[in-house]
C-alpha positions in Angstrom: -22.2 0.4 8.9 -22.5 0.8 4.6 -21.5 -1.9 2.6 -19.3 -1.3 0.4 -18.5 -3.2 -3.0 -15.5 -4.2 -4.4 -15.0 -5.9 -7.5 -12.4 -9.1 -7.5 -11.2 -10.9 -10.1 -10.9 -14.5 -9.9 -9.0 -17.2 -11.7 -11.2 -20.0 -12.7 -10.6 -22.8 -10.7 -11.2 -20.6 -7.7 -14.0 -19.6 -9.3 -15.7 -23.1 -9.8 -14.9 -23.4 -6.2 -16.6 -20.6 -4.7 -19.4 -21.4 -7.0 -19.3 -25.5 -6.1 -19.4 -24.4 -2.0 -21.6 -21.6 -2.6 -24.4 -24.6 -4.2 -23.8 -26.9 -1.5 -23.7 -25.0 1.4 -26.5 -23.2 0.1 -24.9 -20.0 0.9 -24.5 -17.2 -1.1 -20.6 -16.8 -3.1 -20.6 -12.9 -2.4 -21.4 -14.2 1.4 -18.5 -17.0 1.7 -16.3 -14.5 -0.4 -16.8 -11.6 2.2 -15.8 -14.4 5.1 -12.9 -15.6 3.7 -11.4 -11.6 3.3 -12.5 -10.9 6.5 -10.3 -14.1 7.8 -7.7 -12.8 5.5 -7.7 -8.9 6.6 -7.6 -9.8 10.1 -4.7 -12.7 10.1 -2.3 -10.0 8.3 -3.4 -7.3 10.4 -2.2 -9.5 13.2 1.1 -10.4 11.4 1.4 -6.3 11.1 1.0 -5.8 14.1 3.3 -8.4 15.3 6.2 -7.3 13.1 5.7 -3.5 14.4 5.8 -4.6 17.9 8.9 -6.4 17.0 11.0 -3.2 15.6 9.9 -1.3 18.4 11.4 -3.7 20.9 13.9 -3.7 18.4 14.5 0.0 18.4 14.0 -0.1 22.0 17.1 -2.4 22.8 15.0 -5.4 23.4 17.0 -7.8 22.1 18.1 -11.4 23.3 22.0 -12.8 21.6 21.1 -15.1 19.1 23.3 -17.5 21.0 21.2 -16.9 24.2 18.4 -17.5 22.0 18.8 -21.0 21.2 20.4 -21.9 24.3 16.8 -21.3 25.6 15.4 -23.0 22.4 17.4 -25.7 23.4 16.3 -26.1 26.9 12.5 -25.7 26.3 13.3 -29.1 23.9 15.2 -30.7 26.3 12.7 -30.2 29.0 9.6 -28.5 27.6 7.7 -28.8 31.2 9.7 -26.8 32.7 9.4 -24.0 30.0 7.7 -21.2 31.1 3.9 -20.1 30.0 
């Protein structure tokens, strides 16, 4: 796969921050900087994907009553062993 580059700008502090870890971890900024939006990209991508399989169950009638909602809420509390996996 190509690299790509992209071209960030950072405020200051965070700046001095990359730049502090980058000198004692001994690690390359661009390196740690490339983690941290990978970590990033994928945790919304998840969050995306939750939200889209949401609306379709949504569209799809796949609904619970809010009230049957927290009666379940409720009991998982009450008894949380007995909630299911």
């Amino acid at each position: 796969m190509t690299d790509k580059v992209l071209t960030v700008r950072l405020p200051e502090e965070i700046h001095s921050r990359l730049d502090a870890m980058s000198k004692s971890t001994m690690r390359p900024a661009a390196d740690l900087a490339e983690e941290a939006i990978a970590a990033f990209v994928e945790s919304e991508a998840q969050v995306i994907e939750g939200i889209e399989r949401d609306i379709a169950d949504a569209d799809a009638g796949r609904l619970v009553d809010h009230s049957e909602a927290m009666r379940r809420i409720r009991a998982t509390i009450a008894n949380p062993r007995a909630a299911k996996p």
